[in-house]
DRENTORKOL-3810 file (N, C-alpha, C; in nm, 4 decimals):
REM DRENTORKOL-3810
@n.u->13.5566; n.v->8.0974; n.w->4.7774; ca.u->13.6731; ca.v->8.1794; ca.w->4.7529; c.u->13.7804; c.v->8.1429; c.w->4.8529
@n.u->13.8853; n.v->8.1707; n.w->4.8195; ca.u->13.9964; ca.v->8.0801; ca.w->4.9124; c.u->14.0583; c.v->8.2057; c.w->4.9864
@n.u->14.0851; n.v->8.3291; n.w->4.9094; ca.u->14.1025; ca.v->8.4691; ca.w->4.9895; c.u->13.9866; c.v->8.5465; c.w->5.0241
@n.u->14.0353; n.v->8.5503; n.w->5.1535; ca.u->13.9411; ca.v->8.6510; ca.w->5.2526; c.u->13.9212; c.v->8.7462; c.w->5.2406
@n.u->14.0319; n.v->8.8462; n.w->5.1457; ca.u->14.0567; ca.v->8.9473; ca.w->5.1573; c.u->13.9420; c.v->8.9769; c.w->4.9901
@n.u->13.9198; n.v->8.8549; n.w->4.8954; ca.u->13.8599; ca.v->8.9236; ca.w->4.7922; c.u->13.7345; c.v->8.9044; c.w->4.8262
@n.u->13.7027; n.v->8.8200; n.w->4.9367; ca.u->13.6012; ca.v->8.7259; ca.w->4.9507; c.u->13.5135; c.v->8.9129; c.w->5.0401
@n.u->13.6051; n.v->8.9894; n.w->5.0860; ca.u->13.5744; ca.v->9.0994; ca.w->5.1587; c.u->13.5286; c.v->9.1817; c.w->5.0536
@n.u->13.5840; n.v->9.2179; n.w->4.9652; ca.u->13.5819; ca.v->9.3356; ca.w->4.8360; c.u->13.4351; c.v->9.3004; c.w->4.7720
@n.u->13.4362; n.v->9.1809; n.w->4.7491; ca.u->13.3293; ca.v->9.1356; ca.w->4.6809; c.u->13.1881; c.v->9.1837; c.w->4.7545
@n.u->13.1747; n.v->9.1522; n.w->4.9023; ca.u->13.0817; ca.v->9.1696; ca.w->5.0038; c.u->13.0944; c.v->9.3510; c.w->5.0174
@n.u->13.1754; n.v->9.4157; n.w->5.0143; ca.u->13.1786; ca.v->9.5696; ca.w->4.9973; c.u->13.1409; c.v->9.6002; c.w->4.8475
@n.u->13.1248; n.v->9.5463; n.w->4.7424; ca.u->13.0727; ca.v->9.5792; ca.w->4.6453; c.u->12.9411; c.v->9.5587; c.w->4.6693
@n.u->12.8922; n.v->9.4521; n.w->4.6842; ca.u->12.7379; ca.v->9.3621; ca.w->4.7054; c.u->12.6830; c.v->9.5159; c.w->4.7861
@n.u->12.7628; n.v->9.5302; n.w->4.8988; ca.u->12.6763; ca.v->9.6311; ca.w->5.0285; c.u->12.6820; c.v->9.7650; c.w->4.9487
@n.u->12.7210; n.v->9.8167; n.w->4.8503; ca.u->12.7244; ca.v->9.9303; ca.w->4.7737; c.u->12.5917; c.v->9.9624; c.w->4.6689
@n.u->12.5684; n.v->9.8610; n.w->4.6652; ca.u->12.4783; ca.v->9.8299; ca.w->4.5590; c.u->12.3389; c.v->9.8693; c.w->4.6214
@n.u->12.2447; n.v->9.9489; n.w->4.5409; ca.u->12.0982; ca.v->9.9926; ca.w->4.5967; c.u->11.9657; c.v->9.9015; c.w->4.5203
@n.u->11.9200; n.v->9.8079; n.w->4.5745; ca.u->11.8483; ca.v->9.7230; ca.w->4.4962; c.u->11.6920; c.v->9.8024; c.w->4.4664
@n.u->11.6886; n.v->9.9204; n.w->4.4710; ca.u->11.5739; ca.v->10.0007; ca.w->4.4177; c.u->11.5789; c.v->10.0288; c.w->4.3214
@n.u->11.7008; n.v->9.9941; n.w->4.2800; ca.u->11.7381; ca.v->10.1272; ca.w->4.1298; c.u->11.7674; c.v->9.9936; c.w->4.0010
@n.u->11.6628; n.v->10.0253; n.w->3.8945; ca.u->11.6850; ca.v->9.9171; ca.w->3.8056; c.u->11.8316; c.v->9.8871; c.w->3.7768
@n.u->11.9054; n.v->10.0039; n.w->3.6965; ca.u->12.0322; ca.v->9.9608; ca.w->3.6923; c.u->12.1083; c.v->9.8934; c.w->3.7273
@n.u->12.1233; n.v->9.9088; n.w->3.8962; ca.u->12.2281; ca.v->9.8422; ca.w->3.9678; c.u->12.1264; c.v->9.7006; c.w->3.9906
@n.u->12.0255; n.v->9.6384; n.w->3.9781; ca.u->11.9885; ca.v->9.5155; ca.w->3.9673; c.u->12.0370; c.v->9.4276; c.w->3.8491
@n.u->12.0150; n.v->9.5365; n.w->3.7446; ca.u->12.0694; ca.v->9.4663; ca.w->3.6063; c.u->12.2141; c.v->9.4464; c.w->3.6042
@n.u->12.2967; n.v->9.5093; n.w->3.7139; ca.u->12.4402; ca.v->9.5245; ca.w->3.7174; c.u->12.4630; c.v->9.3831; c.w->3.7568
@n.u->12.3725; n.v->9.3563; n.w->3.8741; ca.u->12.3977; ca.v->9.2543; ca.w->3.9952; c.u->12.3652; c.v->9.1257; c.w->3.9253
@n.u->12.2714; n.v->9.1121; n.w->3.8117; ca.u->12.2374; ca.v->9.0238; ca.w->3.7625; c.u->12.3452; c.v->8.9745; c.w->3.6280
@n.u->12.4168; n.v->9.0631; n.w->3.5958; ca.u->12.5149; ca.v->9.0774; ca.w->3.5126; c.u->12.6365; c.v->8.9738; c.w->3.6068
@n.u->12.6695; n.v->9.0445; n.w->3.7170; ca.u->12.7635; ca.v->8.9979; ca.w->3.7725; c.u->12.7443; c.v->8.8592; c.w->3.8161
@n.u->12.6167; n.v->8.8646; n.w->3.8369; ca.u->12.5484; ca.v->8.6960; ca.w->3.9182; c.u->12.6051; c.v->8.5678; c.w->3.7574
@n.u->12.5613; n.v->8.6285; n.w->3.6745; ca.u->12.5859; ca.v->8.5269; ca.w->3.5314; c.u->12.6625; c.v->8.5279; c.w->3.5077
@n.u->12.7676; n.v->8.6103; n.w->3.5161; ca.u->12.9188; ca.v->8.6211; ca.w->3.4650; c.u->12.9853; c.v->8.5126; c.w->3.5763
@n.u->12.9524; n.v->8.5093; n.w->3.7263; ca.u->13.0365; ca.v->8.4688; ca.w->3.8188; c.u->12.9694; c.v->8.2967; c.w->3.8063
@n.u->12.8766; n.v->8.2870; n.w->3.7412; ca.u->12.8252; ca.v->8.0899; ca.w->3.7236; c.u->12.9492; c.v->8.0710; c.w->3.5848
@n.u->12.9237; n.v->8.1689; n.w->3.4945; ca.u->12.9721; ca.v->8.1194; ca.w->3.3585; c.u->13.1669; c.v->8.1034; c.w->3.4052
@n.u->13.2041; n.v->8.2014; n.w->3.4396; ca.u->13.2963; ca.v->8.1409; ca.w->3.4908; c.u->13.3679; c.v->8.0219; c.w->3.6154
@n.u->13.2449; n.v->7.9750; n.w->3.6747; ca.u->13.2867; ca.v->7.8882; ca.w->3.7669; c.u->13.2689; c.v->7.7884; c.w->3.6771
@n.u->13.1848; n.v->7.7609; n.w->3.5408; ca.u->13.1373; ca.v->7.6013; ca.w->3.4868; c.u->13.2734; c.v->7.6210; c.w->3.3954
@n.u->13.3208; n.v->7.7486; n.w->3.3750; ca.u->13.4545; ca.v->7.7202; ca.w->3.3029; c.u->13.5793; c.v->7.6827; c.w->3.3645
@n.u->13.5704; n.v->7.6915; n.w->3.4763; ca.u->13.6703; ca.v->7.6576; ca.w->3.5514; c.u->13.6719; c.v->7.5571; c.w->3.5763
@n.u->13.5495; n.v->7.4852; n.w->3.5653; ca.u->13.5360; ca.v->7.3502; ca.w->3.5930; c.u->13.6260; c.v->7.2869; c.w->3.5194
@n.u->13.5966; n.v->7.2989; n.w->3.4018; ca.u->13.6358; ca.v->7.1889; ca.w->3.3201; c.u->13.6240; c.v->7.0557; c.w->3.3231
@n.u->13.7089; n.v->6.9831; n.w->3.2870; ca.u->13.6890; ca.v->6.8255; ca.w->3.2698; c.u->13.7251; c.v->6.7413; c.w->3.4312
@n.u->13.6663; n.v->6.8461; n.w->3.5794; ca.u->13.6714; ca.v->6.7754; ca.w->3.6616; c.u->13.5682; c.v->6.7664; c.w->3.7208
@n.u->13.4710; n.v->6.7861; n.w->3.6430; ca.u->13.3174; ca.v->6.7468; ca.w->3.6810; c.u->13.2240; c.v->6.7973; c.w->3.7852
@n.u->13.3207; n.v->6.9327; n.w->3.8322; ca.u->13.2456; ca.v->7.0331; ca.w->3.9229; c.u->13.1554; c.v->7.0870; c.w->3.8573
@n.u->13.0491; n.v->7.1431; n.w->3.9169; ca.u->12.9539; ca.v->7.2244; ca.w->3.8695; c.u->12.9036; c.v->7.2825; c.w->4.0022
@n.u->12.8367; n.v->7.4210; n.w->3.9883; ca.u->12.7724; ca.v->7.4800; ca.w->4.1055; c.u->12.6202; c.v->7.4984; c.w->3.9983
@n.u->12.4899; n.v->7.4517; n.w->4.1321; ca.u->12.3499; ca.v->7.4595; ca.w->4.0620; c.u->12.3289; c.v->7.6051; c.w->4.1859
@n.u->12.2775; n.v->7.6586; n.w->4.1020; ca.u->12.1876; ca.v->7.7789; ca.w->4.1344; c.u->12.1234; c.v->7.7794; c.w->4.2251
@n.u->12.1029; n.v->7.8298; n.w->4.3420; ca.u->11.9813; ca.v->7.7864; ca.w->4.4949; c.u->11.8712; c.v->7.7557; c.w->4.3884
@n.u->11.8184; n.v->7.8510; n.w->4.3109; ca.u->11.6672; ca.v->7.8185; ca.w->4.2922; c.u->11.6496; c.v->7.7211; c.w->4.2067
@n.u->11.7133; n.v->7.6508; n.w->4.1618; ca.u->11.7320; ca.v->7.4946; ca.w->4.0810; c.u->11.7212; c.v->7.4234; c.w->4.1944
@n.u->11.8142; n.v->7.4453; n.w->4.2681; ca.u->11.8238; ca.v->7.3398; ca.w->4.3949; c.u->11.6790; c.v->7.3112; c.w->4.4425
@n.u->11.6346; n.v->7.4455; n.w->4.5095; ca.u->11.4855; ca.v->7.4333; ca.w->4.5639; c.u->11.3357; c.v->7.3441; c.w->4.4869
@n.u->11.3923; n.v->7.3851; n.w->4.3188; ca.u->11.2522; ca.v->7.3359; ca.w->4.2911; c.u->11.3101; c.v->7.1883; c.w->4.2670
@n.u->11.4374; n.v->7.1317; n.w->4.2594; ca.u->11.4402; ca.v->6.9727; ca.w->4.2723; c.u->11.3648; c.v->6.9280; c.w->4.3839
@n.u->11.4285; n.v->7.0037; n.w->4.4892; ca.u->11.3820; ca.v->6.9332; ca.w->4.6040; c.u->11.2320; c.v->6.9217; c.w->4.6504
@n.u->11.1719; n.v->7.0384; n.w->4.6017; ca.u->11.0124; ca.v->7.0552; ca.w->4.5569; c.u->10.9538; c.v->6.9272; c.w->4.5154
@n.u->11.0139; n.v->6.9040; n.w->4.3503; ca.u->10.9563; ca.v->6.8285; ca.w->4.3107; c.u->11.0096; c.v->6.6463; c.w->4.3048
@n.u->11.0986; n.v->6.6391; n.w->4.3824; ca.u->11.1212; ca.v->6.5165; ca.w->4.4253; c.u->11.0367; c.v->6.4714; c.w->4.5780
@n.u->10.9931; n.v->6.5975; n.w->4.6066; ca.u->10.9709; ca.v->6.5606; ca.w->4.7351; c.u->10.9594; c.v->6.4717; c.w->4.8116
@n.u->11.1227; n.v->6.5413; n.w->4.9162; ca.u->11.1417; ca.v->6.3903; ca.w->4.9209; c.u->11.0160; c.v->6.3879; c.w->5.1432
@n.u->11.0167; n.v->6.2761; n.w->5.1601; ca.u->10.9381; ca.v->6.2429; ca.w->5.2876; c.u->11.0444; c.v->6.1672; c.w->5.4084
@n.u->11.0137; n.v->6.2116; n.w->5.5159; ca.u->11.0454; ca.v->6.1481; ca.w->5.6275; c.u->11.0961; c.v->6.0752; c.w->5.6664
@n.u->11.0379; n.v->5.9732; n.w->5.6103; ca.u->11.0805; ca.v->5.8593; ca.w->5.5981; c.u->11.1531; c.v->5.7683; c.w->5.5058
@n.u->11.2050; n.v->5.8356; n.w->5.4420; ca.u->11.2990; ca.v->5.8291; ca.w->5.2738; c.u->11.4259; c.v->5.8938; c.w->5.3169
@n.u->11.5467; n.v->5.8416; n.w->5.2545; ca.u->11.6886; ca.v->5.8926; ca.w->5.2595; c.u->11.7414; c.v->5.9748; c.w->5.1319
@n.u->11.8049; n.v->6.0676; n.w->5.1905; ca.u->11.8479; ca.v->6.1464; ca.w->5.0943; c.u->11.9705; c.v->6.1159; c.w->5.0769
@n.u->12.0228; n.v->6.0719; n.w->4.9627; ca.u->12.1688; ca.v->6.1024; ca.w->4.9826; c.u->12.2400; c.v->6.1750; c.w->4.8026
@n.u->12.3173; n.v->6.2603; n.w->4.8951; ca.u->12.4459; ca.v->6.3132; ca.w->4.7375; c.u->12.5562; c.v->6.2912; c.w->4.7718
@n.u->12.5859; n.v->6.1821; n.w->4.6499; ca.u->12.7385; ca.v->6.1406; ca.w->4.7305; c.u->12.8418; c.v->6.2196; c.w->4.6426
@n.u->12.7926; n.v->6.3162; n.w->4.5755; ca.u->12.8981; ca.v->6.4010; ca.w->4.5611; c.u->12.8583; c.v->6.5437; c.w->4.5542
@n.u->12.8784; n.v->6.5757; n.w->4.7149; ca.u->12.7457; ca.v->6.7081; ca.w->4.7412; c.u->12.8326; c.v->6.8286; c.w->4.6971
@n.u->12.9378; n.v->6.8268; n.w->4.7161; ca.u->12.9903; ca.v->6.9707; ca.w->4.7058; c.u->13.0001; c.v->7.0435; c.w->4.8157
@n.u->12.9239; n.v->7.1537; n.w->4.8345; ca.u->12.8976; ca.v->7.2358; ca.w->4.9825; c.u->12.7974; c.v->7.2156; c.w->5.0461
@n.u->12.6556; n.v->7.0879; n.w->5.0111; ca.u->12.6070; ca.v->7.0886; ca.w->5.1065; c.u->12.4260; c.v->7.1401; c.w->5.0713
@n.u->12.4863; n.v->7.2129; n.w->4.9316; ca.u->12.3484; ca.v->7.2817; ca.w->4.8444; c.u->12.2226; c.v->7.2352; c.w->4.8988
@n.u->12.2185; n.v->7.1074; n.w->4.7829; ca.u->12.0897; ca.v->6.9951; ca.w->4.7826; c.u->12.0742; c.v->6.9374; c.w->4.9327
@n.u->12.1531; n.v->6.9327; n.w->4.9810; ca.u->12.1639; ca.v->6.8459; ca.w->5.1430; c.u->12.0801; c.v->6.8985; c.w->5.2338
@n.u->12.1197; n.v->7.0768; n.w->5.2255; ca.u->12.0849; ca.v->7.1532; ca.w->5.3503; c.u->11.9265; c.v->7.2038; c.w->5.2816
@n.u->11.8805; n.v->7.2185; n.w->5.1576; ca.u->11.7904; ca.v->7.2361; ca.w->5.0776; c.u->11.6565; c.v->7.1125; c.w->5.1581
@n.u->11.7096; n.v->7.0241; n.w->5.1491; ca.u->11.6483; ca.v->6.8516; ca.w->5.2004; c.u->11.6209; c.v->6.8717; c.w->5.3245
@n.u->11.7034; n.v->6.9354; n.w->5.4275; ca.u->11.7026; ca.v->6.9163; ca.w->5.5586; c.u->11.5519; c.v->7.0293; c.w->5.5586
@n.u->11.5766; n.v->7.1459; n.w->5.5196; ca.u->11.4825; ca.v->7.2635; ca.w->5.5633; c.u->11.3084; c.v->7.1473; c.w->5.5054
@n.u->11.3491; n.v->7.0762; n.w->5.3858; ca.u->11.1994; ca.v->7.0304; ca.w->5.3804; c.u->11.1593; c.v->6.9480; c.w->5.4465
@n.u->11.2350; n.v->6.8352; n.w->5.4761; ca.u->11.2026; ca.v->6.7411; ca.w->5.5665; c.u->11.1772; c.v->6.7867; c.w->5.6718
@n.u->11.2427; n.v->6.9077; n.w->5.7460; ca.u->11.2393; ca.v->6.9566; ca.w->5.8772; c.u->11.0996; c.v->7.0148; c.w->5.9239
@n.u->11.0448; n.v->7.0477; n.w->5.7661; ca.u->10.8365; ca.v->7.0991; ca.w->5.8099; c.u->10.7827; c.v->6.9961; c.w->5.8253
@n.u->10.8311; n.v->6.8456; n.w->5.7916; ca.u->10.7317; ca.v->6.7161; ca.w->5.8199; c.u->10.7625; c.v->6.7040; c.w->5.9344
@n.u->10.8353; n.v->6.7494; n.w->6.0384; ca.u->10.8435; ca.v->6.7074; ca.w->6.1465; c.u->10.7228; c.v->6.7244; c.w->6.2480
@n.u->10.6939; n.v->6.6185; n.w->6.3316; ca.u->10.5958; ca.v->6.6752; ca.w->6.4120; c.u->10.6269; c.v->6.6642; c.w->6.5905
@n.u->10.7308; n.v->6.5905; n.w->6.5879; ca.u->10.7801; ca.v->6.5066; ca.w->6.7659; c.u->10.9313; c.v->6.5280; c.w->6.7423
@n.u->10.9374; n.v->6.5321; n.w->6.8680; ca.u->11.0829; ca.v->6.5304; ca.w->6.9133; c.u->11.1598; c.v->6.3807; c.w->6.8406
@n.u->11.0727; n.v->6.3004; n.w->6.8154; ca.u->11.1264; ca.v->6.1285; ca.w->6.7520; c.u->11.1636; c.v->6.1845; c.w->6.6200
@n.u->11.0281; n.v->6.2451; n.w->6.5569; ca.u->11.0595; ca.v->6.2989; ca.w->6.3874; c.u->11.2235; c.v->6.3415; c.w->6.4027
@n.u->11.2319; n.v->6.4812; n.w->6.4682; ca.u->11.3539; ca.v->6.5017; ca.w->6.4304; c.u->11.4937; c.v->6.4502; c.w->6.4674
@n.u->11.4862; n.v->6.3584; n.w->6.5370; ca.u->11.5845; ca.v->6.2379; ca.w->6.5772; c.u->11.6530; c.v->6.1852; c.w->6.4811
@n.u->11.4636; n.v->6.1233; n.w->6.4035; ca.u->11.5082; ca.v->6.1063; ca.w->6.2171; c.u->11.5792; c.v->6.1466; c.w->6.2053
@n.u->11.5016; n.v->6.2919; n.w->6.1204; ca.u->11.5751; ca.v->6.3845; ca.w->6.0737; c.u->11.7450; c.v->6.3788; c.w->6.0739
@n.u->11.8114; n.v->6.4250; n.w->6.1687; ca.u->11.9112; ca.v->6.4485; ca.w->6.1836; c.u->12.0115; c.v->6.3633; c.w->6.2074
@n.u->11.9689; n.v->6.2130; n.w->6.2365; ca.u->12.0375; ca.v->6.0699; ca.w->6.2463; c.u->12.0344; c.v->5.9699; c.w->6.1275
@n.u->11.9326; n.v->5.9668; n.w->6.0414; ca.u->11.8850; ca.v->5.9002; ca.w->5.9600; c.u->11.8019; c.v->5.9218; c.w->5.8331
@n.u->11.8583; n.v->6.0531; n.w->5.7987; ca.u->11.7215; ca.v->6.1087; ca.w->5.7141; c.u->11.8271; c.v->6.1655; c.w->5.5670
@n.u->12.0171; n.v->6.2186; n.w->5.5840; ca.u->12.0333; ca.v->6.3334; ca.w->5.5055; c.u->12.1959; c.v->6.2768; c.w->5.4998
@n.u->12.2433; n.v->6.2368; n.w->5.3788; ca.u->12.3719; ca.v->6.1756; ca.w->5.3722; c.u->12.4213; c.v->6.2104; c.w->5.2854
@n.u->12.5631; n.v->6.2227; n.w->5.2785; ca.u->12.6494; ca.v->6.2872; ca.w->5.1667; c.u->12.8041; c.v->6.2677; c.w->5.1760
@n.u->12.8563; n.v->6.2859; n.w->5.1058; ca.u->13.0299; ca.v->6.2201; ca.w->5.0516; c.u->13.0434; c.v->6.3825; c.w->4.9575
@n.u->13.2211; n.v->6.3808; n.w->5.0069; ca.u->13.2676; ca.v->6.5107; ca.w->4.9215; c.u->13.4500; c.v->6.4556; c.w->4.9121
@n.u->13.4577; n.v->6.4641; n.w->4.8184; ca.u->13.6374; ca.v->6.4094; ca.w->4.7743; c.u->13.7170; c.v->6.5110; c.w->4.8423
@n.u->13.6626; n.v->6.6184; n.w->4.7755; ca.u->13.7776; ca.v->6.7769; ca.w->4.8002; c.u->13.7389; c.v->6.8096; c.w->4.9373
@n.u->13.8556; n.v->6.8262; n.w->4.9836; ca.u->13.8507; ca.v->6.9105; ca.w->5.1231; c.u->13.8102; c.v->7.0431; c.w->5.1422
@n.u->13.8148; n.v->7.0850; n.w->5.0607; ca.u->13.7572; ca.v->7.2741; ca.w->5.0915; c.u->13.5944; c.v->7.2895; c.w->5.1019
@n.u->13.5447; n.v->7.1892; n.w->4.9502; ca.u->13.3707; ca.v->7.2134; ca.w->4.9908; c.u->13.3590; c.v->7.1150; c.w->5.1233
@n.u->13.4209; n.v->6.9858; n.w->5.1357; ca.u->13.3926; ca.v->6.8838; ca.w->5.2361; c.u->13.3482; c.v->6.9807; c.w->5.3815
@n.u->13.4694; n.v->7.0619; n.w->5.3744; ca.u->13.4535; ca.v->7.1452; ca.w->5.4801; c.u->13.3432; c.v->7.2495; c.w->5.5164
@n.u->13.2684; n.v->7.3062; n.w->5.3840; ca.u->13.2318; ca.v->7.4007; ca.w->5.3877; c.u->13.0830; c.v->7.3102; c.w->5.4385
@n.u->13.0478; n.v->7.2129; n.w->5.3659; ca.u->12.9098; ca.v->7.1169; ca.w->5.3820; c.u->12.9467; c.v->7.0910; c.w->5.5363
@n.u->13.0415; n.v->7.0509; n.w->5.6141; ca.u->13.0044; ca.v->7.0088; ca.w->5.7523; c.u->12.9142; c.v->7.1409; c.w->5.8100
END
């Protein structure tokens, strides 16, 4: 979101919300699908898309990727799949060398637009 101020309203709605009560789950889940269906429409013909965390997770599951293998999305967006990669690779770690890997040689990515570019650093 580019305003702070809706980016606030939104987070005072979220904190309003009682996740005990079926309703307001079905509300939240309402709002959760409405707010993808309109971001893939917004997309349009510039080839954005936002994947769902739990898509993200079971790629990274089932690609699993290892240690010693490079990850790269060269058109990451915010960082999704990237930071998804880092948390798995980061349980193979076992030495202070592993995560040297890790964090030097292990997790690579390219972003055109400056706003997600920013958001992925």
């Amino acid at each position: 979101m580019i305003s702070g101020y809706l980016l606030r309203d939104v987070v005072n709605l979220i904190d309003g919300i009682h996740f005990n009560a079926a309703d307001e789950i079905h509300t939240l889940g309402h709002l959760y699908e409405s707010m993808l269906r309109e971001m893939r429409d917004t997309a349009g013909d510039s080839g954005e898309f936002y994947t769902p965390r739990p898509v993200v997770r079971f790629m990274v599951e089932v690609t699993d990727p290892r240690l010693t293998e490079v990850v790269l999305d060269p058109a990451c967006g915010t960082g999704g799949f990237l930071s998804e990669s880092y948390g798995h690779l980061e349980k193979q770690c076992k030495t202070v060398a592993d995560m040297k890997v890790l964090q030097e040689k292990s997790i690579f990515g390219g972003e055109a637009k400056p706003l997600p570019y920013m958001l992925a650093k």
